[in-house]
LOTOR-6531 format. One record per residue (C-alpha): residue number from 1; residue in three letters; x, y, z. Coordinates in nm, 2 decimals, always signed. Layout:
residues N
    i   aa      px      py      pz
  NUM  ALA       X       Y       Z
...
***
This chain:
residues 374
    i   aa      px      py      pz
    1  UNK   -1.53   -1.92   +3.22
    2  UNK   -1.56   -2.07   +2.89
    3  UNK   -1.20   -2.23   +2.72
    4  UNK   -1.18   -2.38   +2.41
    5  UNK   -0.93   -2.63   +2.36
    6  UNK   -0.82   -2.68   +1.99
    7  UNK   -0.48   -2.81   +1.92
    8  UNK   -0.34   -2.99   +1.65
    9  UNK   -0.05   -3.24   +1.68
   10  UNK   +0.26   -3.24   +1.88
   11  UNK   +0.37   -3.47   +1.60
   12  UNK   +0.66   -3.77   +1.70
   13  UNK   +0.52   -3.72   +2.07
   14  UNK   +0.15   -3.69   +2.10
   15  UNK   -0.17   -3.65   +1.90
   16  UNK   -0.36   -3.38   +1.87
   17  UNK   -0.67   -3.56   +2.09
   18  UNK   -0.39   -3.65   +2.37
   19  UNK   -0.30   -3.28   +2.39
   20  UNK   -0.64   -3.13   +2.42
   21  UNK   -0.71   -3.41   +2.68
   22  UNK   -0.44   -3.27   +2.86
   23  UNK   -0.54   -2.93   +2.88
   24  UNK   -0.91   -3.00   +2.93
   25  UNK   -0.76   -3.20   +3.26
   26  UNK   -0.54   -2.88   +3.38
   27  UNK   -0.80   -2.65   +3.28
   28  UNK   -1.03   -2.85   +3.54
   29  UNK   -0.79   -2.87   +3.81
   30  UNK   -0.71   -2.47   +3.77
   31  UNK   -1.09   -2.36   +3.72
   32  UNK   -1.31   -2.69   +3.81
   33  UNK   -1.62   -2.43   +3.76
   34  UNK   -1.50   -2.38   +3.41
   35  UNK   -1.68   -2.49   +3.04
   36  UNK   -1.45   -2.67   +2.82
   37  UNK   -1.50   -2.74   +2.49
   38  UNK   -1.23   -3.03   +2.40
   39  UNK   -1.14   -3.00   +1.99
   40  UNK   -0.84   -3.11   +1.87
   41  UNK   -0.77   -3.00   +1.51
   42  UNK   -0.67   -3.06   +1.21
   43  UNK   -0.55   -2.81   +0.92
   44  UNK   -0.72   -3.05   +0.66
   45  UNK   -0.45   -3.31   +0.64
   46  UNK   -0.39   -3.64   +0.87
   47  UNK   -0.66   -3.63   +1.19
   48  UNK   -0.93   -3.43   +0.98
   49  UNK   -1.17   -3.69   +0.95
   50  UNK   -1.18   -3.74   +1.36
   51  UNK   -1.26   -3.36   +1.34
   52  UNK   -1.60   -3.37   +1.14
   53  UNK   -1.69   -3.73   +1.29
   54  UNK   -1.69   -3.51   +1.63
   55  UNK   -1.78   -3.15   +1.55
   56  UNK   -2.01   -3.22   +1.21
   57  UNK   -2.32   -3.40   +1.08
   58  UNK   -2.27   -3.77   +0.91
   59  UNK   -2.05   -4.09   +0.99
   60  UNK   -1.76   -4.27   +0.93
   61  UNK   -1.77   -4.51   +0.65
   62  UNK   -1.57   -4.80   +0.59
   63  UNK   -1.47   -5.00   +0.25
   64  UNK   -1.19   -5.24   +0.06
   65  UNK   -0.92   -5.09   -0.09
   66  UNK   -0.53   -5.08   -0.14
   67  UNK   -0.24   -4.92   +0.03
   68  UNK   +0.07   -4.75   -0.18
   69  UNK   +0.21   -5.09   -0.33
   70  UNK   -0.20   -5.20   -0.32
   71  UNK   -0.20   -5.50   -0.10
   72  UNK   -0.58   -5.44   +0.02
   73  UNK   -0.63   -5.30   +0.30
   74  UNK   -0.96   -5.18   +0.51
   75  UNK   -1.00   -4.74   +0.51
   76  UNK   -1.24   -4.52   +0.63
   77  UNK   -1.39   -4.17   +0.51
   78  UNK   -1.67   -3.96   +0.62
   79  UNK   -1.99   -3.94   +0.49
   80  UNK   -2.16   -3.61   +0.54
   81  UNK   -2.56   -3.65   +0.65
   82  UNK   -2.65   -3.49   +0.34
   83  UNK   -2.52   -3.83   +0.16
   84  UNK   -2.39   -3.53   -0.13
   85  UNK   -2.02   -3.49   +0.02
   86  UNK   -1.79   -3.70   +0.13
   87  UNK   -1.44   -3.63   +0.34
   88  UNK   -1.17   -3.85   +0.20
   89  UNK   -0.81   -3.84   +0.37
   90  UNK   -0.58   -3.96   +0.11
   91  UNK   -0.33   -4.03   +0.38
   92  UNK   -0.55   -4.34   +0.48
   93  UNK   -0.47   -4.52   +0.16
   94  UNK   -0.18   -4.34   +0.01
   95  UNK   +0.00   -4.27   +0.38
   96  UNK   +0.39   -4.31   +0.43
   97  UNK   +0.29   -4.45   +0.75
   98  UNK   +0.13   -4.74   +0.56
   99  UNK   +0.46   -4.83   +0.44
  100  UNK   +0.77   -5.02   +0.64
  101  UNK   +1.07   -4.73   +0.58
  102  UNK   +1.23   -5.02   +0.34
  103  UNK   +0.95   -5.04   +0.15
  104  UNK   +0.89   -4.67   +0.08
  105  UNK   +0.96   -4.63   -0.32
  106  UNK   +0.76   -4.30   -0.51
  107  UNK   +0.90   -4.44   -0.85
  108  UNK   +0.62   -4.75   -0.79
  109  UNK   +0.41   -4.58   -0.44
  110  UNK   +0.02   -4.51   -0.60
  111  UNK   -0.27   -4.36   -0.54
  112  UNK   -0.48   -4.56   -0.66
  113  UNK   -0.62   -4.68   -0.31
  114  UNK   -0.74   -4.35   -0.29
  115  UNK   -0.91   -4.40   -0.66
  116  UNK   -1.09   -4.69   -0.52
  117  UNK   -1.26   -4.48   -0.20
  118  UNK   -1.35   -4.19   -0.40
  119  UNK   -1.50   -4.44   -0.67
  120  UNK   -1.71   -4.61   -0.41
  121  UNK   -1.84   -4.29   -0.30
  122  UNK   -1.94   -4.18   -0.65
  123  UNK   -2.11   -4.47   -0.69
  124  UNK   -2.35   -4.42   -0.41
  125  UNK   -2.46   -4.06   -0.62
  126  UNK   -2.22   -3.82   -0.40
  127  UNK   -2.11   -3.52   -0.61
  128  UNK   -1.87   -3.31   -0.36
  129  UNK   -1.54   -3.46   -0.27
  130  UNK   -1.35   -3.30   -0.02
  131  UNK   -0.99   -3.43   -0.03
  132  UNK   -0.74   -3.42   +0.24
  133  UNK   -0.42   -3.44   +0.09
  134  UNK   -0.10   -3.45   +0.40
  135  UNK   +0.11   -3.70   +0.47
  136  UNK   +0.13   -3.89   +0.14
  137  UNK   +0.39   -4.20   +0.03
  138  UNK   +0.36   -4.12   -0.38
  139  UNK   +0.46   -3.87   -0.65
  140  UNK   +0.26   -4.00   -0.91
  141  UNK   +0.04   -3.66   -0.95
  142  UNK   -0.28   -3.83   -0.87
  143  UNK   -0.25   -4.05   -1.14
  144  UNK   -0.34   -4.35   -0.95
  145  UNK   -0.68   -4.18   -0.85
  146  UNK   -0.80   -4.14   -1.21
  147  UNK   -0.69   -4.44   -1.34
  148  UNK   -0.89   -4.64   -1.07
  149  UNK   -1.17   -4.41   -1.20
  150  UNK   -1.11   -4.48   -1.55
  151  UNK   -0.85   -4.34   -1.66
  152  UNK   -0.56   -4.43   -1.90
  153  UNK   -0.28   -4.33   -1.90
  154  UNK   -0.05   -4.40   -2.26
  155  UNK   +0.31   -4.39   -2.38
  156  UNK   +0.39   -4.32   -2.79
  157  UNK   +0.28   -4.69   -2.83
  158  UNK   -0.07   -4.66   -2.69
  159  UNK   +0.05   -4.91   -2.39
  160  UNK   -0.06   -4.80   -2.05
  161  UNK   +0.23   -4.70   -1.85
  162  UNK   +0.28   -4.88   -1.49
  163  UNK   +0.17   -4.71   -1.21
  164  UNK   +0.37   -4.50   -0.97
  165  UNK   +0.55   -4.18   -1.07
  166  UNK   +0.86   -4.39   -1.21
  167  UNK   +0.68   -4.37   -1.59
  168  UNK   +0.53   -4.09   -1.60
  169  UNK   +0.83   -3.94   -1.78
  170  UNK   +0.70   -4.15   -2.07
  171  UNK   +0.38   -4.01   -2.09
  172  UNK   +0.21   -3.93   -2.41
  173  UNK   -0.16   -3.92   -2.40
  174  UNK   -0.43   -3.98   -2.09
  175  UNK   -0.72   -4.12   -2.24
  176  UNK   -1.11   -4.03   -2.06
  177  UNK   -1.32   -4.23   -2.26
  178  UNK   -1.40   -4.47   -1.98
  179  UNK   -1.38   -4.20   -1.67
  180  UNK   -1.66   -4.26   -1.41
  181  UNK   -1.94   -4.04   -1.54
  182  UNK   -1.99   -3.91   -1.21
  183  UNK   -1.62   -3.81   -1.19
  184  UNK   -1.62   -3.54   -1.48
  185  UNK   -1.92   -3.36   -1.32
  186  UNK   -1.88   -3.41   -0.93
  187  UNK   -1.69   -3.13   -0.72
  188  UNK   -1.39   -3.12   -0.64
  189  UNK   -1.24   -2.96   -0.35
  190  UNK   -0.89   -3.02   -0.25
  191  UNK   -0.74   -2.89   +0.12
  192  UNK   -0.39   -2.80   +0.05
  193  UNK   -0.18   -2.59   +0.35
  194  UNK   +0.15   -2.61   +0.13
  195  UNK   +0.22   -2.35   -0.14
  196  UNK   +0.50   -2.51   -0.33
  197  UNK   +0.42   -2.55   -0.72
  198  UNK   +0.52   -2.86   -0.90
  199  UNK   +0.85   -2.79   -1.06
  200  UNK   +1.19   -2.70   -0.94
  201  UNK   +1.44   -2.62   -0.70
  202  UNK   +1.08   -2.59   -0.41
  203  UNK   +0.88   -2.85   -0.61
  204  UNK   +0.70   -3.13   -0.45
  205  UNK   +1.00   -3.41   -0.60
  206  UNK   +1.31   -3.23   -0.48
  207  UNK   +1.11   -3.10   -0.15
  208  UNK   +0.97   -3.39   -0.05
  209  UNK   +1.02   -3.67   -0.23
  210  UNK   +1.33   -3.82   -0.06
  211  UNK   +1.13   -3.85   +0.27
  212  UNK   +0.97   -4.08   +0.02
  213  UNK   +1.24   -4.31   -0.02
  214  UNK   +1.37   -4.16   -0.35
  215  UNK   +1.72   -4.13   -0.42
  216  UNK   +1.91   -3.85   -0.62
  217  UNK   +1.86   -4.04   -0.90
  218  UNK   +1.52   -4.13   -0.84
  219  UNK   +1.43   -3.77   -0.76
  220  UNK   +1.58   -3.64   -1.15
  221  UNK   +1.34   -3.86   -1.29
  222  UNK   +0.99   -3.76   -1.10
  223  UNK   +1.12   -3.41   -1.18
  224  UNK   +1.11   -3.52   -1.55
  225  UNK   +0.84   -3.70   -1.54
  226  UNK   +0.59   -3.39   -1.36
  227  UNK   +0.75   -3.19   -1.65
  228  UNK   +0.64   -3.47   -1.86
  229  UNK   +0.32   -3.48   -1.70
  230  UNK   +0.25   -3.13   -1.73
  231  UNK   +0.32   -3.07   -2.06
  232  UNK   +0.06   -3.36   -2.17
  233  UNK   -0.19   -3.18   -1.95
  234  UNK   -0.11   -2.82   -2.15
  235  UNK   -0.14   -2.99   -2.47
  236  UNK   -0.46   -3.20   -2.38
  237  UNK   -0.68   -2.98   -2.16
  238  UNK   -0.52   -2.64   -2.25
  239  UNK   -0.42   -2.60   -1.87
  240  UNK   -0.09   -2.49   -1.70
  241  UNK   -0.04   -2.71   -1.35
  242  UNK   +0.33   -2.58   -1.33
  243  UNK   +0.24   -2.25   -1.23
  244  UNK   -0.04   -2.36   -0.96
  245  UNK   +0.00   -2.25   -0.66
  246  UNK   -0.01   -2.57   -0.40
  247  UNK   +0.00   -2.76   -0.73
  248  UNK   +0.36   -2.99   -0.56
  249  UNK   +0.17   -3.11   -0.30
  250  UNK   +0.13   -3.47   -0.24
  251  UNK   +0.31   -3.57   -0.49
  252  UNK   +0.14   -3.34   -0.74
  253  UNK   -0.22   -3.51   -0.64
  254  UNK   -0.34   -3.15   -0.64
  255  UNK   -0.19   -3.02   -0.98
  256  UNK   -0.24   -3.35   -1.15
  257  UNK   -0.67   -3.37   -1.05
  258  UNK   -0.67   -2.97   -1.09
  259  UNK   -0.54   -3.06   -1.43
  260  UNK   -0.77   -3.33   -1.55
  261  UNK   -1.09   -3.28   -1.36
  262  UNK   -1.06   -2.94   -1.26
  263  UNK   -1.02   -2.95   -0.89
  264  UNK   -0.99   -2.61   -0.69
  265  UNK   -0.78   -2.58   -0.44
  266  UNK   -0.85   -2.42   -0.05
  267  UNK   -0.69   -2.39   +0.26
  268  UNK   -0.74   -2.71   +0.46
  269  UNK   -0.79   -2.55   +0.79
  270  UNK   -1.07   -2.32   +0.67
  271  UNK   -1.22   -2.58   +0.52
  272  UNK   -1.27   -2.75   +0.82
  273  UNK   -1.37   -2.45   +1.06
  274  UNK   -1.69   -2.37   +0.80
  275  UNK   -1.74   -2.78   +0.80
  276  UNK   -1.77   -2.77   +1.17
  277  UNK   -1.86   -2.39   +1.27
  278  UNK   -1.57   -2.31   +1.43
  279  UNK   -1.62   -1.97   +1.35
  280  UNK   -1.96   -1.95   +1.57
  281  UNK   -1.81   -2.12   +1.83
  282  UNK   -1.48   -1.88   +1.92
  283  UNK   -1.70   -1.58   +1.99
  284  UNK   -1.89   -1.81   +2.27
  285  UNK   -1.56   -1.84   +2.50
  286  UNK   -1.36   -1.65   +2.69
  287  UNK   -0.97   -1.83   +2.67
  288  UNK   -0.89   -2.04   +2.37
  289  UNK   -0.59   -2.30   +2.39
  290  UNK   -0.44   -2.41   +2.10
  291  UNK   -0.07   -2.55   +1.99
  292  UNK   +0.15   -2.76   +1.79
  293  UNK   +0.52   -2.92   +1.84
  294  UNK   +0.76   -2.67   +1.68
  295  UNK   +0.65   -2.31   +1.62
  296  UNK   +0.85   -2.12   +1.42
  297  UNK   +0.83   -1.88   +1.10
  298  UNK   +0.68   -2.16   +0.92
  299  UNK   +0.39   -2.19   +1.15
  300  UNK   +0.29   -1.83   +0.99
  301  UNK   +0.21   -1.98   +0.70
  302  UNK   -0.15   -2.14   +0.75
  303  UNK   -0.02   -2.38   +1.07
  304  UNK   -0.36   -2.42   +1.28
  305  UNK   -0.25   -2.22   +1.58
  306  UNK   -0.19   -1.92   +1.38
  307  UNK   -0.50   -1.97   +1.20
  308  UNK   -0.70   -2.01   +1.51
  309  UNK   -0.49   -1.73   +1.67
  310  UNK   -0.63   -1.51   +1.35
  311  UNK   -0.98   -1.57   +1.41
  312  UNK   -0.98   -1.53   +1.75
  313  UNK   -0.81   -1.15   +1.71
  314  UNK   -1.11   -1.04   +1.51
  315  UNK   -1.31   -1.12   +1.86
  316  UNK   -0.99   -1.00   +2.06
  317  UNK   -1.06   -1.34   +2.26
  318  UNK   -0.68   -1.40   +2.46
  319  UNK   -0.53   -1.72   +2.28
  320  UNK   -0.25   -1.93   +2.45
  321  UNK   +0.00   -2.10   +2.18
  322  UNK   +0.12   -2.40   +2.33
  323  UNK   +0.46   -2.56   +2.19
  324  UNK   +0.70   -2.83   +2.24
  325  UNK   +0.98   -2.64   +2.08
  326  UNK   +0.89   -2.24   +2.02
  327  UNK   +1.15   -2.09   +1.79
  328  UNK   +0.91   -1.78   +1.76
  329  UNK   +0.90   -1.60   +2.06
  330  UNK   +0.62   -1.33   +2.01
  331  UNK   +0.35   -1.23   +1.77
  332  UNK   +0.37   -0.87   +1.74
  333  UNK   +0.08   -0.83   +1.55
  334  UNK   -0.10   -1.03   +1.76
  335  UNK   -0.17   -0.87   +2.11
  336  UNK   -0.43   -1.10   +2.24
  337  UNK   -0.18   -1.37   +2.15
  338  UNK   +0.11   -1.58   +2.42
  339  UNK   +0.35   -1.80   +2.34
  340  UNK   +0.49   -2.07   +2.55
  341  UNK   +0.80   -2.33   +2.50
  342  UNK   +0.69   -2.63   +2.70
  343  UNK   +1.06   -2.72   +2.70
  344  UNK   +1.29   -2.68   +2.98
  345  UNK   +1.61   -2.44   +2.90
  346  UNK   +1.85   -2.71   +2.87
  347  UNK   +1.62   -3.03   +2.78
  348  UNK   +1.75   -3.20   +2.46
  349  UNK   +1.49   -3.25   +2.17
  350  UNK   +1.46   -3.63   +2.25
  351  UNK   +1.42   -3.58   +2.59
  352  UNK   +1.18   -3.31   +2.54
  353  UNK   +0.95   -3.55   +2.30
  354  UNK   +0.99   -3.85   +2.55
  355  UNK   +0.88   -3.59   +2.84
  356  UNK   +0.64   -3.39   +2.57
  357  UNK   +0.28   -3.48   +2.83
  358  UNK   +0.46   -3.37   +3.14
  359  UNK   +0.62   -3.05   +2.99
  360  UNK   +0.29   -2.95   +2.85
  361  UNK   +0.12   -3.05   +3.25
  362  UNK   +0.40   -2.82   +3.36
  363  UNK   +0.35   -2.50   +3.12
  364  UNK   -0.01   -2.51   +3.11
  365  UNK   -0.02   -2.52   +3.54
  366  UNK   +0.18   -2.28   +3.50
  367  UNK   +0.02   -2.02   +3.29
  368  UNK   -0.36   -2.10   +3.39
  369  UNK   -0.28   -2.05   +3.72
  370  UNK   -0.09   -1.70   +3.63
  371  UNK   -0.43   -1.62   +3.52
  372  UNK   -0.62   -1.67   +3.89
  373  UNK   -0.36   -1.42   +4.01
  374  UNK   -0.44   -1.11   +3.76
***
C-alpha cells in the first residue's frame, strides 16, 4: 500500500512535520509492508519554505536583515535551482512571533526586513518572487518592502513619513525614482489563502490588527490610513486596492505591492503543490492522510486538508482528515472523504492541545487498523 502523509499544522500543539511523523510511525506499526511518503504542508504561509527545501529543486539561503521594530536579525529564503525565483516567507522577518507580546505595536511594526531579503535576491538577477504572506506583525501595506527597495514615501511637505502603518494616514505622494530597477520588472507572485479586502467592517485592520497589539484607537487610525493609502495609489497608478480580493491580508502587503508593482495574487496552497508536483504524486497512492487542529466551516475555504481532499476526489483516492477539534462532521460532497475528532468526548481544549501527539496515536490506531478489518 502506498499512503501519503500531508498535514499541515496542529497549530498551539504540534507542527505540521511532528504530525506527519506521527502518522508515518502508526502507518508502519499498522502496515510495516507499506510506502510512505512523509510531507507535511503548508498552504503558502508559515512552514512553506521547509516544503520546497524537501519536495523541490534549490536551497535555503541565508542573509542580514531586520525584524518588525528592525533590530538585525539572521532569515532565510529559498533559492530555486534555476537561480530565477526565489520563495520568500515574509513571516521570517515581518513574524508576530519575532516579537515579545509587549512589544507588538502595527502603528510602528515594518516590513522592511522583508524589503531587505527580497532586495538581496534582486540583486543576484532573480526576476520571480514568490511571497508567502501568513503570520505577519504589521499593517503598514507593504510599505516597508518598497521603501527598502527605494521607495519613498511623502506627506504634503515632501518629508518621508516614519515607518509603520501609524503615518500612513498622512500620506500624499510615493515617489519611484530610486526603485530597484530590477523591482519594476521582476514577477511578482503573492500566496494569499484569505479573501478579506482592505477596508471595513472584514478588512485586514479591524480583522486582524488587534492580534497585532493595536488598540481601538490604534485600529481607527490604520483604517484611515489604508483609506489613505489607497486613495494615493488611485490617484498615482490609476489602480483600485480597495476592491481586491485578498487585498487585507498581511497587513495590506498584498494590496499595497499589487498597487505599486503590480503583484498578482494566487492561492498559496496551489502554489505550492505545482512547486513541488503534488499533483503527480496523489495519483501514485492508495490512502492519503492529511489534517489540521480545528476543522470547521472555515477550513472550506482553501485550508490544506480540503484542498488536498479536492484533488484527491478527482482520482477518488480515500483521504482521512485528521483533527484536534472537528466542528464539521462530514463532507457530503466528498465521498471518498472521513473525518476524525482526535479529541476525547469530554477532554477540555487545553487538555486536548497538551495531550494533541497521543490523541492523534489514538485516532489514527484506531482508524488504520479499521481498515485491515474491511
Amino acid at each position: 500500500m502506498n499512503i501519503l502523509v500531508i498535514p499541515d499544522s496542529f497549530k498551539g500543539s504540534l507542527s505540521a512535520s511532528e504530525v506527519a511523523d506521527i502518522m508515518e510511525k502508526m502507518v508502519k506499526k499498522v502496515f510495516p509492508k507499506s510506502n510512505c511518503l512523509n510531507m507535511p504542508f503548508s498552504d503558502g504561509g508559515e512552514g512553506a519554505m521547509k516544503v520546497l527545501a524537501s519536495h523541490s529543486e534549490g536551497k535555503i539561503q541565508s542573509c542580514t536583515t531586520e525584524d518588525p521594530l528592525q533590530r538585525v536579525l539572521k532569515a532565510n529564503y529559498f533559492l530555486f535551482s534555476d537561480n530565477q525565483s526565489v520563495w520568500i516567507e515574509l513571516s521570517q522577518t515581518a513574524g508576530l512571533t519575532l516579537l515579545q507580546k509587549e512589544e507588538r505595536n502595527p502603528l510602528h511594526t515594518t516590513t522592511r526586513g522583508t524589503g531587505l531579503m527580497i532586495r538581496e535576491a534582486l540583486d543576484q538577477g532573480c526576476s520571480t518572487i514568490y511571497l508567502g504572506i501568513g503570520g505577519s506583525a504589521t499593517q503598514d501595506l507593504g510599505s516597508g518592502i518598497i521603501q527598502a527597495l527605494g521607495g519613498r514615501f511623502l506627506d504634503e511637505f515632501d518629508t518621508e513619513l516614519p515607518l509603520g502603518g501609524g503615518a500612513l494616514s498622512r500620506l500624499k505622494r510615493i515617489d519611484l525614482g530610486d526603485l530597484h530597477p530590477q523591482a519594476r520588472i521582476c514577477k511578482w507572485i503573492i500566496a494569499c489563502d484569505v479573501e478579506n479586502k482592505l477596508l471595513g467592517i472584514h478588512g485586514s485592520a479591524r480583522t486582524y490588527a488587534k492580534q497585532k497589539g493595536a488598540s481601538n484607537q490604534d485600529i481607527i487610525l490604520l483604517e484611515q490610513g489604508a483609506k489613505q493609502f489607497a486613495a494615493v495609489i488611485h490617484q498615482q497608478f490609476g489602480k483600485d486596492i480597495t476592491s481586491l480580493k485578498g487585498g487585507g491580508a498581511a497587513g495590506g502587503v498584498s494590496a499595497g505591492l499589487f498597487g505599486v508593482l503590480g503583484a498578482t495574487l494566487a492561492n498559496g496552497f496551489e502554489l505550492l503543490a505545482d512547486l513541488t508536483n503534488l499533483s503527480k504524486t496523489i495519483p501514485t497512492v492508495d490512502l492519503i492522510l492529511t489534517g489540521e487542529g480545528s476543522f470547521d466551516e472555515q477550513s472550506l475555504y482553501g485550508k490544506l486538508p480540503i484542498q488536498v481532499a479536492t484533488l484527491a476526489g478527482k482520482k477518488d483516492i480515500p483521504t482521512f482528515i485528521f483533527a484536534g477539534k472537528a466542528k464539521l462532521k462530514e463532507l457530503k460532497q466528498m465521498q471518498h472523504c472521513k473525518i476524525i475528532d482526535c479529541t476525547p468526548e469530554g477532554m477540555s481544549v487545553q487538555q486536548a492541545m497538551s495531550e494533541a501527539a497521543s490523541n492523534l496515536e489514538r485516532a489514527l490506531l484506531r482508524e488504520l487498523n479499521s481498515l485491515t478489518l474491511k
